[in-house]
PDB file of N, CA, C and O in Angstrom:
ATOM      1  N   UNK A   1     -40.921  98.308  36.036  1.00  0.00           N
ATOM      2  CA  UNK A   1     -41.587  98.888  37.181  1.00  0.00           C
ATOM      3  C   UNK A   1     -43.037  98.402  37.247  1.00  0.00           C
ATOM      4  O   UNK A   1     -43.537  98.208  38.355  1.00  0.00           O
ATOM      5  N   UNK A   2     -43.754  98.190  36.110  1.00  0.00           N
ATOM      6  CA  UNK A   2     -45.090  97.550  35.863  1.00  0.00           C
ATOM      7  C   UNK A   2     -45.275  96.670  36.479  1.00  0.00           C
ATOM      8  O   UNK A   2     -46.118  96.606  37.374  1.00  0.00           O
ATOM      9  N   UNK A   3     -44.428  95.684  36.087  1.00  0.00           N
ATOM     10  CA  UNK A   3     -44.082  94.384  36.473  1.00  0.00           C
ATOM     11  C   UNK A   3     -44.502  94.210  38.590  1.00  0.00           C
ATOM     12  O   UNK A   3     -45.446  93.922  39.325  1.00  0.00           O
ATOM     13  N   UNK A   4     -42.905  94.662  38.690  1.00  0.00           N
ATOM     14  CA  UNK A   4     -43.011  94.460  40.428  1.00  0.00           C
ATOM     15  C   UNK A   4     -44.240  95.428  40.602  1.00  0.00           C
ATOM     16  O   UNK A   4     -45.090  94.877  41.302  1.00  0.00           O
ATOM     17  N   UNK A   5     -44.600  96.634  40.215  1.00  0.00           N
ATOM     18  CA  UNK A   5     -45.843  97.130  40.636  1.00  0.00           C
ATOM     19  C   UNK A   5     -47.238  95.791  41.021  1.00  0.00           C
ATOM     20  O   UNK A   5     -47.726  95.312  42.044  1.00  0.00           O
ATOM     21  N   UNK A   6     -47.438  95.618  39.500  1.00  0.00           N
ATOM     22  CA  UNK A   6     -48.612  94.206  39.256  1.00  0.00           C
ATOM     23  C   UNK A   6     -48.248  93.235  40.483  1.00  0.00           C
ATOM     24  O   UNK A   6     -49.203  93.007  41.225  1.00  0.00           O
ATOM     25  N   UNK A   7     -46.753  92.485  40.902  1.00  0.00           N
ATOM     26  CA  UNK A   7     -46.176  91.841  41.507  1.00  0.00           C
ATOM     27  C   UNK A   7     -46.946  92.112  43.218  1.00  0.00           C
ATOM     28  O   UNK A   7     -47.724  91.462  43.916  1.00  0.00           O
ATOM     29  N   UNK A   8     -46.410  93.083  43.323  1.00  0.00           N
ATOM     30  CA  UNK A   8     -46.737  93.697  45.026  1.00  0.00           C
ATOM     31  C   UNK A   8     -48.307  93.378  45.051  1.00  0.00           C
ATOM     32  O   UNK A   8     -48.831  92.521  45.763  1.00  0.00           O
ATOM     33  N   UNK A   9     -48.988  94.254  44.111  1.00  0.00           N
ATOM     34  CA  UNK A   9     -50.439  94.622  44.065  1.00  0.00           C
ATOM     35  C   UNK A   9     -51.382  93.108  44.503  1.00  0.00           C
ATOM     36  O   UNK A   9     -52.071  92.882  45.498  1.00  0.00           O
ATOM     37  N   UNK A  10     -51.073  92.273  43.344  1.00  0.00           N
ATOM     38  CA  UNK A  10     -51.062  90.769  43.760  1.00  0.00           C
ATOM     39  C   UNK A  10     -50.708  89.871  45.597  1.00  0.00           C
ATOM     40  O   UNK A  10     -51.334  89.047  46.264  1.00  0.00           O
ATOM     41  N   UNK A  11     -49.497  90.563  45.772  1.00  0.00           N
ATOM     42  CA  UNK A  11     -49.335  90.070  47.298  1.00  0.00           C
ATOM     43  C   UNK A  11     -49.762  90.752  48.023  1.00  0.00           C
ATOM     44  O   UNK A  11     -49.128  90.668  49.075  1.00  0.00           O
ATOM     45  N   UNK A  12     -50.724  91.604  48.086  1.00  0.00           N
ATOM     46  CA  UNK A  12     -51.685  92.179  49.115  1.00  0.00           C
ATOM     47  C   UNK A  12     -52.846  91.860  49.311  1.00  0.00           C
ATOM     48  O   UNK A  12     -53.665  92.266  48.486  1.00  0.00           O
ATOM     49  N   UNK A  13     -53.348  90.998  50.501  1.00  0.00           N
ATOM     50  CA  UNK A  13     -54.362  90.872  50.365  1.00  0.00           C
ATOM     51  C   UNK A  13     -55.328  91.911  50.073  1.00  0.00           C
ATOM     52  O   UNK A  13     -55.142  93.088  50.380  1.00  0.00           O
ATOM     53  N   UNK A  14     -56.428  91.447  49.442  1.00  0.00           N
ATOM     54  CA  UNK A  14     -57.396  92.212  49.441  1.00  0.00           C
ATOM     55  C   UNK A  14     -57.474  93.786  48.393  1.00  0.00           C
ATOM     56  O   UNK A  14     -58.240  94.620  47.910  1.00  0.00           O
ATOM     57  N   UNK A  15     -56.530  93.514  48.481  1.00  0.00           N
ATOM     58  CA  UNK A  15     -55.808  94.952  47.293  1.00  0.00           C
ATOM     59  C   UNK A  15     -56.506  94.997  45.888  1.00  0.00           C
ATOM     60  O   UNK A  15     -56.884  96.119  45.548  1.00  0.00           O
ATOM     61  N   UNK A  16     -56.759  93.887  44.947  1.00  0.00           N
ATOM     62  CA  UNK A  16     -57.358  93.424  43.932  1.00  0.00           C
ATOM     63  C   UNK A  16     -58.791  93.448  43.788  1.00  0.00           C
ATOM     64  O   UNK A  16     -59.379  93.685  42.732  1.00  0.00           O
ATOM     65  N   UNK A  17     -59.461  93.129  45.177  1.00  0.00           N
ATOM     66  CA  UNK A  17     -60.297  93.389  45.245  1.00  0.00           C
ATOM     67  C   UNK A  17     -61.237  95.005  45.973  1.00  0.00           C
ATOM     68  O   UNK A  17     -62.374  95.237  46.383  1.00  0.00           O
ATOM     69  N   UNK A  18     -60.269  95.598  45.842  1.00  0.00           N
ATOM     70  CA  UNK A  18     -60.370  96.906  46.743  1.00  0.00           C
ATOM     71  C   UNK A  18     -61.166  97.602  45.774  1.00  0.00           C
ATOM     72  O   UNK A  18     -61.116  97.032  44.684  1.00  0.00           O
ATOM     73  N   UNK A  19     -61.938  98.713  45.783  1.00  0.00           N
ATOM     74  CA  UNK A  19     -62.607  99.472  44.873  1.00  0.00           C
ATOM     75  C   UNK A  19     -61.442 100.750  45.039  1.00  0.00           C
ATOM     76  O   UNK A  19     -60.426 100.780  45.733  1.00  0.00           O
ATOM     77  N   UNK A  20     -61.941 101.640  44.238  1.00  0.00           N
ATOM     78  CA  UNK A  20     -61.176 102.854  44.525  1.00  0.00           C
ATOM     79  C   UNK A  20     -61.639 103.717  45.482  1.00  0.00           C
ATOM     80  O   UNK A  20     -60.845 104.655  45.554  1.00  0.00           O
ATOM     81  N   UNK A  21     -62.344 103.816  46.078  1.00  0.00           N
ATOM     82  CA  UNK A  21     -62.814 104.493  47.004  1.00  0.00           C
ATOM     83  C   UNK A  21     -62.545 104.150  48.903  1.00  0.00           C
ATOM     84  O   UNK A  21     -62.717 104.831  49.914  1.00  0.00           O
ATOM     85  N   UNK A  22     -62.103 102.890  48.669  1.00  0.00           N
ATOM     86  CA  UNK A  22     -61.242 102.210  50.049  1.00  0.00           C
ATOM     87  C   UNK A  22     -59.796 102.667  50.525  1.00  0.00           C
ATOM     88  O   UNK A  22     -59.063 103.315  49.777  1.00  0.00           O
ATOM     89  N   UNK A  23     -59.491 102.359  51.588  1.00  0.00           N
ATOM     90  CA  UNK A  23     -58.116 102.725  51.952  1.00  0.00           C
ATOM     91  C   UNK A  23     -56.976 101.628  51.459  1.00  0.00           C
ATOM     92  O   UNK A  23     -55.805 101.833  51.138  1.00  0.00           O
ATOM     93  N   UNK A  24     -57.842 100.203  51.522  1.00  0.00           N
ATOM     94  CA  UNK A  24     -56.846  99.118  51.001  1.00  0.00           C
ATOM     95  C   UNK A  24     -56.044  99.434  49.562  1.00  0.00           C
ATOM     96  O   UNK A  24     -54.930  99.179  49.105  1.00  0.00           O
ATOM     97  N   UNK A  25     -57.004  99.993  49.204  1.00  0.00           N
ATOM     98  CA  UNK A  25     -56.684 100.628  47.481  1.00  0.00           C
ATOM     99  C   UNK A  25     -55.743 101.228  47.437  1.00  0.00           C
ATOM    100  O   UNK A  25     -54.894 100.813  46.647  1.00  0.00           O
ATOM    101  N   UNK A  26     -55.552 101.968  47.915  1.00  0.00           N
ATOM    102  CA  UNK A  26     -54.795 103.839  47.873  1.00  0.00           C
ATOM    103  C   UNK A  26     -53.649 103.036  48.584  1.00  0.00           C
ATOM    104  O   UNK A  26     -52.649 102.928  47.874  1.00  0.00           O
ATOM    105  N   UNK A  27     -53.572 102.531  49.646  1.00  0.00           N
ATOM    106  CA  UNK A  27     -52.370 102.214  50.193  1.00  0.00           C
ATOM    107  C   UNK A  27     -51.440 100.902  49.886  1.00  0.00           C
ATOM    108  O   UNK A  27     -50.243 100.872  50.173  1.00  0.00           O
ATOM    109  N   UNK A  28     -52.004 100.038  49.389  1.00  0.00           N
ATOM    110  CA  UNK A  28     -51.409  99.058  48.913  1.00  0.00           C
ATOM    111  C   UNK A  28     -51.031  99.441  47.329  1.00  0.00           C
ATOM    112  O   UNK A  28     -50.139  98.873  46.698  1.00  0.00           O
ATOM    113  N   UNK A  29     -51.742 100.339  46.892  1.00  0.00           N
ATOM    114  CA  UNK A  29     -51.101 100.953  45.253  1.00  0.00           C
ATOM    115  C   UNK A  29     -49.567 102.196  45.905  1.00  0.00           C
ATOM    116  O   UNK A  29     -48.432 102.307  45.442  1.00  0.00           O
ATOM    117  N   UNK A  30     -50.102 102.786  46.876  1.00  0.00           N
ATOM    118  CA  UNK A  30     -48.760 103.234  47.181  1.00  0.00           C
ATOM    119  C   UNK A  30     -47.831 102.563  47.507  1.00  0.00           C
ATOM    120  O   UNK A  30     -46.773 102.880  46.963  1.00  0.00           O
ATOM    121  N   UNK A  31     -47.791 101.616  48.298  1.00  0.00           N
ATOM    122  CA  UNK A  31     -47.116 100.839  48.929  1.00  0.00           C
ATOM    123  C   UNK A  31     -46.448 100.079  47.610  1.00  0.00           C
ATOM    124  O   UNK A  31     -45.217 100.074  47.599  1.00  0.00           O
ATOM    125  N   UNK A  32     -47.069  99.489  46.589  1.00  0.00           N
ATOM    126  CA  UNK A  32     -46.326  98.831  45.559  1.00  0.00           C
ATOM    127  C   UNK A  32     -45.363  99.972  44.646  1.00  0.00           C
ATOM    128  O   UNK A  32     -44.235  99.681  44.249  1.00  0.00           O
ATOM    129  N   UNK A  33     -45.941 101.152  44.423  1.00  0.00           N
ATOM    130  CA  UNK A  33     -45.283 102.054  43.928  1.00  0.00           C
ATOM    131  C   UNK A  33     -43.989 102.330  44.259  1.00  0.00           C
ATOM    132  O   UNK A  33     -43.140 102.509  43.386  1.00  0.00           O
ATOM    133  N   UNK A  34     -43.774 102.377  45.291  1.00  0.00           N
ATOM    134  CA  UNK A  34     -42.480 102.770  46.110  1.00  0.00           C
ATOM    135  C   UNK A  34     -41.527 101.497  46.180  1.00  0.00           C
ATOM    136  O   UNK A  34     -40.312 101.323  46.085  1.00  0.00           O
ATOM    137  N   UNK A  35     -42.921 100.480  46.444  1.00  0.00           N
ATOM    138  CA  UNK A  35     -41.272  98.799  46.509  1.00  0.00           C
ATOM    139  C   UNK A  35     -40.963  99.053  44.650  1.00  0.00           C
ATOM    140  O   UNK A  35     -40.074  98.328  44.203  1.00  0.00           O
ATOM    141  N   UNK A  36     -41.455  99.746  43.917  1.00  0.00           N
ATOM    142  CA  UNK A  36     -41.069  99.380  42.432  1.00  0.00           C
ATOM    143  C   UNK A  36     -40.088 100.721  42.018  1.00  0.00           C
ATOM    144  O   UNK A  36     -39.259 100.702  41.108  1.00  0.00           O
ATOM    145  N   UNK A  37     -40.344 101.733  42.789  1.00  0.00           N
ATOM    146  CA  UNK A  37     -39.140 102.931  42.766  1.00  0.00           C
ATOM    147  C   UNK A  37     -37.705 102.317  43.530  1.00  0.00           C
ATOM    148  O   UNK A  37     -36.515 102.337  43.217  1.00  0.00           O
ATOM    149  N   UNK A  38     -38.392 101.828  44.564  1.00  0.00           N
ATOM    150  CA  UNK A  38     -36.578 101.377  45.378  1.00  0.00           C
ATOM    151  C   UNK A  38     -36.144 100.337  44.449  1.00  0.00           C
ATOM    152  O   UNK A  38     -35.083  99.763  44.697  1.00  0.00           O
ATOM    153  N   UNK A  39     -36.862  99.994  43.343  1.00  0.00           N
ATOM    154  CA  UNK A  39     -36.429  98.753  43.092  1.00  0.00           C
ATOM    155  C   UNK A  39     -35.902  98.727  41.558  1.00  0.00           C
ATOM    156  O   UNK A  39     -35.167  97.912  40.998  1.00  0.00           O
ATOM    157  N   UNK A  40     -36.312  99.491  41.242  1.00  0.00           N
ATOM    158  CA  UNK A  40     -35.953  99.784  39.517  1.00  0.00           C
ATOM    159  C   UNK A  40     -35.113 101.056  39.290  1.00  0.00           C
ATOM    160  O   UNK A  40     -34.631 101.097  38.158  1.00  0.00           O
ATOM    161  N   UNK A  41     -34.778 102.235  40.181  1.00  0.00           N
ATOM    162  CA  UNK A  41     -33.947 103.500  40.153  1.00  0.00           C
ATOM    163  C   UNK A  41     -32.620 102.737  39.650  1.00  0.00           C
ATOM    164  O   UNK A  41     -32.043 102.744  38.563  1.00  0.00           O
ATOM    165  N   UNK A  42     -32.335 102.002  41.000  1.00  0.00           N
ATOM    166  CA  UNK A  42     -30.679 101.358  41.029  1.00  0.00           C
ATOM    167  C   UNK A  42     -30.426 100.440  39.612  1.00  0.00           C
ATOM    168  O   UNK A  42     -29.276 100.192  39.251  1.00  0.00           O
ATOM    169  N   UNK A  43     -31.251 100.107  39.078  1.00  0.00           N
ATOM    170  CA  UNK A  43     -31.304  99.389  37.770  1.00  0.00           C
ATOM    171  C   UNK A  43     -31.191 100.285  36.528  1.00  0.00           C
ATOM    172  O   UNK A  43     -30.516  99.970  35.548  1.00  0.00           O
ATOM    173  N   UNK A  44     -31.785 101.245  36.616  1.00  0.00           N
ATOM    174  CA  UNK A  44     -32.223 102.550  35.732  1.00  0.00           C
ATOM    175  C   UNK A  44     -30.662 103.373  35.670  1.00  0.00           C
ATOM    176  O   UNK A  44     -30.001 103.611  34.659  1.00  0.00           O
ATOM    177  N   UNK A  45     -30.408 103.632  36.779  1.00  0.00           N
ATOM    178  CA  UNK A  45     -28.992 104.443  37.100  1.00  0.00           C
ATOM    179  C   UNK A  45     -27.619 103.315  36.557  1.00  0.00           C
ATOM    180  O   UNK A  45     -26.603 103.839  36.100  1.00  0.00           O
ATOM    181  N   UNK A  46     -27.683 102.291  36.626  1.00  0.00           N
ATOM    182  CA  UNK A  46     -27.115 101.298  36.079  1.00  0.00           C
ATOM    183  C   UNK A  46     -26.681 101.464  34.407  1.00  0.00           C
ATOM    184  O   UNK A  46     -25.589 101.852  33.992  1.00  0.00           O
ATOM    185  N   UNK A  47     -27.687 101.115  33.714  1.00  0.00           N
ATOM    186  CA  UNK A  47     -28.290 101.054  32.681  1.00  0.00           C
ATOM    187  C   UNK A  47     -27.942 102.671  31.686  1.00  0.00           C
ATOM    188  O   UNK A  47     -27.510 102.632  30.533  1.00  0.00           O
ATOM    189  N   UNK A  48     -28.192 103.762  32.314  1.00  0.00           N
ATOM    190  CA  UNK A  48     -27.606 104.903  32.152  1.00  0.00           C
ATOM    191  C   UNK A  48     -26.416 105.299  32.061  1.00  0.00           C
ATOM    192  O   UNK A  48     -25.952 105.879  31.079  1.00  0.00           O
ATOM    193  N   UNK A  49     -25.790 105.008  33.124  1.00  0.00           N
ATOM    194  CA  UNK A  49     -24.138 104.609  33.585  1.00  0.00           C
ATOM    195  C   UNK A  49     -23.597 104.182  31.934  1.00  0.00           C
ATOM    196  O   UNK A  49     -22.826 104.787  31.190  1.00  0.00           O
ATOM    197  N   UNK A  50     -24.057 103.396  31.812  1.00  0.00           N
ATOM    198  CA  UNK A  50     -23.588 102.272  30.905  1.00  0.00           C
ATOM    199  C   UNK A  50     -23.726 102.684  29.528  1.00  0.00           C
ATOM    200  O   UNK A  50     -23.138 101.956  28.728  1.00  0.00           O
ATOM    201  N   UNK A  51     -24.301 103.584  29.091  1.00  0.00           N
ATOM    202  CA  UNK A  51     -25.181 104.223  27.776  1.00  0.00           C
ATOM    203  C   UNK A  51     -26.444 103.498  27.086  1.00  0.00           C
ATOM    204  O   UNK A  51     -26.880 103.549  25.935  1.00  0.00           O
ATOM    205  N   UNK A  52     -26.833 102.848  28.160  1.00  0.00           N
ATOM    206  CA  UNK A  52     -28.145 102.407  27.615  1.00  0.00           C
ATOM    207  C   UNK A  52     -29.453 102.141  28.300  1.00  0.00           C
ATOM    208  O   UNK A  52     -29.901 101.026  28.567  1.00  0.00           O
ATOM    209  N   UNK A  53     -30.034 103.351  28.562  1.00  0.00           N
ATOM    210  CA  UNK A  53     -30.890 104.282  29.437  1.00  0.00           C
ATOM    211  C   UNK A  53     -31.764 104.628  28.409  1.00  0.00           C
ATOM    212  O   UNK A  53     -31.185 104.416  27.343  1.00  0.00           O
ATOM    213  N   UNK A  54     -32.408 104.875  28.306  1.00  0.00           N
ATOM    214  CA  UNK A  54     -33.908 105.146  27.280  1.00  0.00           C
ATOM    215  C   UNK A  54     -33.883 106.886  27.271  1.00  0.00           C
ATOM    216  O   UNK A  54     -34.430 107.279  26.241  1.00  0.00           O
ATOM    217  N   UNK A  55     -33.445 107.919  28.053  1.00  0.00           N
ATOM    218  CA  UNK A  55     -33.211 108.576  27.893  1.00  0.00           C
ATOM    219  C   UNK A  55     -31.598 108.840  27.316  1.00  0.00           C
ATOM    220  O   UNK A  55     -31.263 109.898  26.784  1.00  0.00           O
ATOM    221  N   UNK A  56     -30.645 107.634  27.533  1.00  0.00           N
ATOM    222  CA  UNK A  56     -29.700 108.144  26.593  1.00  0.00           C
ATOM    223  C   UNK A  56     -29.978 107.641  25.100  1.00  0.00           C
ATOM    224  O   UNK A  56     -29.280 108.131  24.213  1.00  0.00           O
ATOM    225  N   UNK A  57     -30.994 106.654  24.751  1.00  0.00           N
ATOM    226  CA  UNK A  57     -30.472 106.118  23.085  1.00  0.00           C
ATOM    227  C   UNK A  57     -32.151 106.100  22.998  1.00  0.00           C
ATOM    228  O   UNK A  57     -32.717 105.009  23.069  1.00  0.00           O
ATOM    229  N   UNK A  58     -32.887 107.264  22.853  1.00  0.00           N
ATOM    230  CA  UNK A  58     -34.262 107.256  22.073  1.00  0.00           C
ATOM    231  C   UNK A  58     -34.453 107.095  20.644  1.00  0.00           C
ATOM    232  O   UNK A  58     -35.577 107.069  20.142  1.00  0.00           O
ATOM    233  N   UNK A  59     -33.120 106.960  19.815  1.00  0.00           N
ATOM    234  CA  UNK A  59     -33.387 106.442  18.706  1.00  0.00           C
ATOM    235  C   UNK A  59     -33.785 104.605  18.472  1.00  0.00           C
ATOM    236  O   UNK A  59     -34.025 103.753  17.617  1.00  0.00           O
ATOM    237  N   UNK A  60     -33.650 104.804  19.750  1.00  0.00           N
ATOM    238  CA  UNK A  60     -34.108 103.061  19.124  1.00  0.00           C
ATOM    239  C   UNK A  60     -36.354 102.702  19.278  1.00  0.00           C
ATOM    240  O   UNK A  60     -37.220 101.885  18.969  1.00  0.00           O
ATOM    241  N   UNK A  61     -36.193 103.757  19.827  1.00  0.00           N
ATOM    242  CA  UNK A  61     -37.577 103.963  19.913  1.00  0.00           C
ATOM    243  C   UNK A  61     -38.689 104.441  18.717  1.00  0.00           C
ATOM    244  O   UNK A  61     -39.881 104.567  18.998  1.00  0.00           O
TER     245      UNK A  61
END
């Protein structure tokens, strides 16, 4: 999720350079947030399915 997060954040203009106090900021960090939820759940639910979900096998942690 880091990943495509960093990913999106990068293809926005201006986003990188945004301070926190801008709108470019806040909305292009939301905006990546959400392409990295639609995008990693179906992977996650997968992965779970399967028995190997980080909440099913925390002993490997």
């Amino acid at each position: 999720m880091e990943t495509i997060d960093n990913a999106v954040m990068l293809l926005v203009p201006g986003a990188m350079d945004a301070g926190p106090l801008t709108v470019v900021f806040w909305a292009s960090l939301a905006f990546a947030l959400a392409v990295a939820f639609v995008l990693t759940v179906p992977i996650n639910r997968w992965l779970i399915f399967r028995g190997r979900g980080h909440a099913v096998v925390p002993h490997h942690h």
